[in-house]
C-alpha positions as CSV (number, residue, x, y, z in Angstrom):
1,X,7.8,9.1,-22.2
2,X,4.2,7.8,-23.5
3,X,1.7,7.3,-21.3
4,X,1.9,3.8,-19.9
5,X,-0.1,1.3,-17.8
6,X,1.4,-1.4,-16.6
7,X,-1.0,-4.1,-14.7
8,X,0.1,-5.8,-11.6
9,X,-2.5,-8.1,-11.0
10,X,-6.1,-8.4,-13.1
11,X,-7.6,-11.2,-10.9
12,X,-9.8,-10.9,-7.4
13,X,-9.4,-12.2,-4.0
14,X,-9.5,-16.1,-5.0
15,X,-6.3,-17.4,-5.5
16,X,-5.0,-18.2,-9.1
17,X,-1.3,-19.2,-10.4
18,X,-1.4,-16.9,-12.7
19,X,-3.0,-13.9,-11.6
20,X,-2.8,-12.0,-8.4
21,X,-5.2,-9.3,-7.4
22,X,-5.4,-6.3,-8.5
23,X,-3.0,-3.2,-8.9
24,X,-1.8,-1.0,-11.9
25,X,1.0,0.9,-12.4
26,X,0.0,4.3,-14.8
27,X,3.0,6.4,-15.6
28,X,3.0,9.6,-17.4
29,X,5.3,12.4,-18.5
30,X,4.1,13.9,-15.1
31,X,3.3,11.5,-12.7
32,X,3.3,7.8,-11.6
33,X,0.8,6.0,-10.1
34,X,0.2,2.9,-8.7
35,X,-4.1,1.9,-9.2
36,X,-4.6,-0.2,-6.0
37,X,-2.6,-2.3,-4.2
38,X,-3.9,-5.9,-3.9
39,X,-1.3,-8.9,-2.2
40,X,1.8,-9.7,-4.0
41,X,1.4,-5.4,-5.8
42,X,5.1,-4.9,-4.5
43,X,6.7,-8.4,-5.6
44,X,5.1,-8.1,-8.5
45,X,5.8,-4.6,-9.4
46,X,9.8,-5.0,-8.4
47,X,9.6,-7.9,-11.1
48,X,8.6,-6.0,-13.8
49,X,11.1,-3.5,-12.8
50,X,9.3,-0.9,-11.6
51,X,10.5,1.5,-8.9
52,X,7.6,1.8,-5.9
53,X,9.9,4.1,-4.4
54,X,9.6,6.9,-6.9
55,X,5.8,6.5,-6.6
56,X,4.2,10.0,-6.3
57,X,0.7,8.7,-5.6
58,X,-1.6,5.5,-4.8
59,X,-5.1,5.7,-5.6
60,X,-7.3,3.0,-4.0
61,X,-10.2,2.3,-5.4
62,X,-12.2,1.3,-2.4
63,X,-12.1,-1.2,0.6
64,X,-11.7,-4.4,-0.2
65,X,-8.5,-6.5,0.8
66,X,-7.8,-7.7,-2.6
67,X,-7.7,-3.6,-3.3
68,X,-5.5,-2.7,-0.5
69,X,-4.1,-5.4,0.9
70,X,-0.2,-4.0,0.2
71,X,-0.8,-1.2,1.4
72,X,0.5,-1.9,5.2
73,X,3.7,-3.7,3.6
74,X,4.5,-0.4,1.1
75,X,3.5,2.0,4.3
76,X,6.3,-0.2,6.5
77,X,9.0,-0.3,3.4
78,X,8.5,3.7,3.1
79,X,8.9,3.9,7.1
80,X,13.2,2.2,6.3
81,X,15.2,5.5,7.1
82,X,17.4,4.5,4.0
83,X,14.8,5.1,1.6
84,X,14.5,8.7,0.8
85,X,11.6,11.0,-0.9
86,X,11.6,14.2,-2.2
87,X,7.8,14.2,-1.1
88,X,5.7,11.7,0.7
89,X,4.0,9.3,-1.5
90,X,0.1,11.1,-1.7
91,X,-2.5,8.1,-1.1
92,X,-5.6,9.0,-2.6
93,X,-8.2,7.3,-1.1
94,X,-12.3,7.5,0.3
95,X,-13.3,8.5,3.8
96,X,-14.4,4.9,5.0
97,X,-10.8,3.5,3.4
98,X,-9.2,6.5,6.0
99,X,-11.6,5.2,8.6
100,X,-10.4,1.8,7.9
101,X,-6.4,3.2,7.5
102,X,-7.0,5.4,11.0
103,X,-8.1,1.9,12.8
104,X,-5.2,0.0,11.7
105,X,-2.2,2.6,12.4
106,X,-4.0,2.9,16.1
107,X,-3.4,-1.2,15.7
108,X,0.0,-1.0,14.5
109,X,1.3,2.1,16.1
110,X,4.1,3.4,16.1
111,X,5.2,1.2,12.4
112,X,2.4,3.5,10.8
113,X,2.6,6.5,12.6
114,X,3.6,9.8,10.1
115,X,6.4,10.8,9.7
116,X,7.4,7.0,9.8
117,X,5.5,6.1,7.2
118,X,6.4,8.6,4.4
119,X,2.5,8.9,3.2
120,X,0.2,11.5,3.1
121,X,-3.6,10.6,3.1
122,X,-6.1,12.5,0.9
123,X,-9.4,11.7,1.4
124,X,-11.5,11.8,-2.3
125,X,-14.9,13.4,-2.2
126,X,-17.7,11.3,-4.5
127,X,-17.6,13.4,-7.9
128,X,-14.5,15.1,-7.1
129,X,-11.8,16.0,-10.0
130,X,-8.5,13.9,-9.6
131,X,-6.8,17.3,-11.2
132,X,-7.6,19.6,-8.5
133,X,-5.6,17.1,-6.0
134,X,-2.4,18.8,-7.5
């Protein structure tokens, strides 16, 4: 398979009818990840046919709701016992958006609590290499 990027959403947080916020889906030979994760990411993706389920990573960008606002929604699909993973979907993400993630699953425990959730969180360092997250 070709590299491909799909886009989910290319808008912002203001509503539009026809663009939601933002979220890519970039699949490779190797790997596919979702770019973000704005409202409507998992509607929209399962529309174009794409399987969030076989995700092996979500990077988010940075903290901003129309960034990460489906991220609670994927977190609480992933959590369904009948939905199986070889490996738990890898979130890449900065240290105030796991400051931010830590506050909400205290919120929301025990819906977000690992294993439930099926996630692990990896913290990105400013300048650090996406390859050397394996």
């Amino acid at each position: 398979m070709a590299p491909s990027l799909t886009l989910l959403g290319t808008g912002t947080a203001l509503p539009h009818p026809q663009r939601g916020p933002t979220a890519g889906l970039l699949q490779t030979p190797d790997a596919r990840v979702l770019l973000d994760c704005g409202s409507g990411t998992l509607q929209k993706a399962a529309a174009a046919g794409a399987d969030l389920f076989s995700l092996d990573a979500l990077l988010l960008t940075h903290v901003h709701l129309d960034h990460l606002a489906d991220l609670l929604p994927l977190a609480f699909a992933l959590s369904i016992p009948r939905i199986e993973r070889s490996a738990p979907l890898q979130v890449i993400l900065s240290h105030e958006a796991l400051r931010t993630w830590n506050r909400l699953q205290d919120a929301l425990d025990p819906w977000l609590t690992p294993p439930a959730t099926n996630l692990t969180l990896r913290p990105l360092h400013p300048g650090e290499d996406l390859h050397t997250l394996g």
